[in-house]
Structure formats: structure tokens, C-alpha cells
C-alpha positions, 0 to 999 in steps of 0.5 A, a space after each residue: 843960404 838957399 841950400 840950407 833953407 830947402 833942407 829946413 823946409 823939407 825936414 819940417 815936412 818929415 816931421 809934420 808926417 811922422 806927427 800925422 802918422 803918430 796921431 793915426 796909429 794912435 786913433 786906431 789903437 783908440 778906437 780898437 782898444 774895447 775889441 782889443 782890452 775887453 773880454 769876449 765870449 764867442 759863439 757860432 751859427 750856420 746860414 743856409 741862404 745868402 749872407 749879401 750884406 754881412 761881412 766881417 766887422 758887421 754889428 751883432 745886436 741882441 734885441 736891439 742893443 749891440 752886444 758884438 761883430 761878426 768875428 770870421 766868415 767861412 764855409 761850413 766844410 772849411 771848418 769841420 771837414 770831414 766831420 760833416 753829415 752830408 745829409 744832415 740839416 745843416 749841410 756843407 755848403 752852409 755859411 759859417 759865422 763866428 760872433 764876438 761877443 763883448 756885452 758884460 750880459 755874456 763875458 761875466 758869466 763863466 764858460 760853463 755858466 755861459 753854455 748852460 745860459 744859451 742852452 736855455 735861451 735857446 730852448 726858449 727861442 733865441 735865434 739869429 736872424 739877417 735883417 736889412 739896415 736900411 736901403 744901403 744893401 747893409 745888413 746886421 745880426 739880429 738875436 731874438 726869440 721866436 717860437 721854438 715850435 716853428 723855428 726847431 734847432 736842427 741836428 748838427 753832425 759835429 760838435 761846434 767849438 763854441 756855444 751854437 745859436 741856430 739861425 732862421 731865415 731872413 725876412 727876405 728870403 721867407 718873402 721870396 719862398 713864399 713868392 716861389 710857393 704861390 708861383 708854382 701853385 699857380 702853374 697847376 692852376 687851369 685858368 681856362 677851365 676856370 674863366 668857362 666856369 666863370 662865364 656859365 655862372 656869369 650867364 646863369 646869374 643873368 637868367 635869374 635876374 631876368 626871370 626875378 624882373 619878370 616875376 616883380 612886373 607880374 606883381 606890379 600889374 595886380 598892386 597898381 590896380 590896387 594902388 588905383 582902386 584905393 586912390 579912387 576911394 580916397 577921393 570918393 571919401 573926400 568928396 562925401 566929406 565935403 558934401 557933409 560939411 557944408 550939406 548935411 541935410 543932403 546927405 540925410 534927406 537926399 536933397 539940399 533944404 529949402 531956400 529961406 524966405 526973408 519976408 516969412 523971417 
């Protein structure tokens, strides 16, 4: 009775793990099947930096909006070869990557439609470029325009196999270039000279002010006397005034007037 039990139990749990597998591959089918069943169009780029963060599977966004993955990563020499112009723009130790992509934007249009489109698109400034998803060290695809003028499209050795986008550097390393470029400037910069000639103005800074404080005090001394002169004046004026309001027979005749004789009244 045991026996039989035991292999119940142990023929439920070959069942409960086939179902389990059944129900995985099924999921994965699902969650494949828009890669697997849509059309996709394909088109490649060339990285001369470092691709930390993108990988095979990685999200491709145009403008914003997702529109496909990154399909196969390789180096350049892996895929051209011998075609490769060592000493072209884009060299043999640039990063390959091939991008799927699956936006009806792109896969309605026919092979030749879809090259003549990019063509435009891409003389009018559509470029690839690695941006940071975040603080996670991730990082996407991102197609956008840019000036054409300042981003060219370089010269390329071989013909690619697919529509060619050209890519522009991340912002990170446009940071760390420019880092590199104020350092090395720096280098070339005598801070020695510099801080003498700053002590010298400096000093000359302060005889000046000292010769502009010396000139206002010999103004001070002729304006006090004057500022003196017409408070003295002011005074004398307020006196008269007084004088002339209570006295005005002084004023006129140079002695108060006689005192009145209340008998003569």
C-alpha cells in the first residue's frame, strides 16, 4: 500500500514539472513572438568609444519611442576584414553593432524605399548616439538629428551590408574629451608668471588708491572751510532775521526806539 502510494506521489510531481515547463516555454514563445512573427529591417552603425552598457537584446529608441534591439555586436575587422582602410575614419578597432528593427515606420517601406529614406534622413542629421538609462550603468540606442555640419558622416572603406547610420559620441565621453582638453591646456600654463603679474597689479591697484585718498583729503580741507564759512553765514542771517522781527527800528535807525511813558498816554 505504501509502495503504491509513493509512486502516486512521485508520478503527481512529474506531472506538476512537466506542466511548469510547458507553461515556460510557452511564455517565452509569447513574449518572442513579436521578434520572431514581425517583419524587421536591419541597419548597422560603427562606435569609436566604448560601448559599457549596451549589449546584445538592448532597447533602440528613435527619438524617444522604441523602434527595435540591438541585434549583434562585433568588432569592425570581424566583419569586413581585409576590406578595411586602416587609415580611414572608421578604423578596424571600432565597434560593430547591427540594430533590428521592427517600427512599421521602417519595415512598410520596401529595401530600396528604406535606403533612399535613411539616405535623407541621415543628410538631414539622423545619428546614433549612447545615452545612460538612468544611474543602473545601462544604457540604450538613441536615434536623433543633430547638425550635420558639425556631426559629418565619415568615409567608410567597405560598403555595409545594411542601410548605414553614423554614430556621434556619448555624452560622456564628449564630457571626458573636453575634461582632457582644458587639462592639457592647463599644462601649458605658467601659474608662476601668472600669480607675479597678479601680485604687481595687485600692488599698483593699491598705490592708486592710496594716491585717489590723498587727493579726496586735499579736496576736504578747502570744501570744510567752505562748509564752515556758509554755516557762520547762515547763523549771522538767522540772528538778523530775529533782530528784524522784534526790533525793526533797530535795524533802520541803529538803536531800539524809546521806552513808552504811560502818564504821557
Amino acid at each position: 500500500m505504501n509502495m503504491r502510494n509513493t509512486d502516486i506521489n512521485y508520478f503527481k510531481i512529474g506531472i506538476f514539472v512537466l506542466a511548469g515547463v510547458i507553461l515556460i516555454v510557452l511564455a517565452l514563445i509569447a513574449f518572442g513572438s513579436k521578434h520572431l512573427f514581425s517583419p524587421t529591417a536591419y541597419v548597422e552603425t560603427y562606435f569609436n568609444e566604448s560601448i559599457q552598457g549596451i549589449s546584445e537584446g538592448t532597447l533602440v529608441k528613435y527619438r524617444g519611442v522604441q523602434i527595435g534591439y540591438v541585434k549583434e555586436i562585433a568588432f569592425v575587422s570581424e566583419i569586413y576584414g581585409k576590406k578595411i582602410d586602416y587609415d580611414s575614419e572608421v578604423h578596424s578597432r571600432a565597434i560593430y553593432v547591427k540594430i533590428a528593427v521592427t517600427s512599421k515606420l521602417f519595415t512598410r517601406k520596401t529595401s530600396t524605399q528604406l535606403e533612399k529614406f535613411l539616405d535623407r534622413e541621415v543628410a538631414s542629421g539622423l545619428r546614433v548616439k549612447i545615452t545612460p538609462q538612468g544611474l543602473t550603468g545601462i544604457s540604450y540606442l538613441e536615434l536623433n538629428y543633430l547638425d550635420p555640419k558639425t556631426n559629418p558622416i565619415p568615409k567608410l572603406s567597405w560598403k555595409p551590408e545594411n542601410c548605414f547610420i553614423p554614430s556621434v559620441p556619448s555624452v560622456i565621453t564628449q564630457l571626458g574629451d573636453n575634461l582632457q582638453h582644458i587639462f592639457d591646456k592647463l599644462k601649458h600654463v605658467d601659474f608662476e608668471h601668472l600669480f607675479s603679474k597678479l601680485g604687481s597689479s595687485a600692488d599698483s591697484i593699491d598705490r592708486a588708491a592710496k594716491k585717489t585718498e590723498t587727493l579726496l583729503n586735499q579736496f576736504d580741507e578747502p570744501f570744510g572751510n567752505l562748509l564752515q564759512n556758509l554755516k557762520a553765514v547762515s547763523d549771522n542771517l538767522r540772528v538778523i532775521s530775529e533782530q528784524l522781527k522784534y526790533h525793526p527800528s533797530q535795524m533802520i535807525f541803529s538803536k531800539p526806539p524809546p521806552p513808552l511813558d504811560p502818564r504821557k498816554l
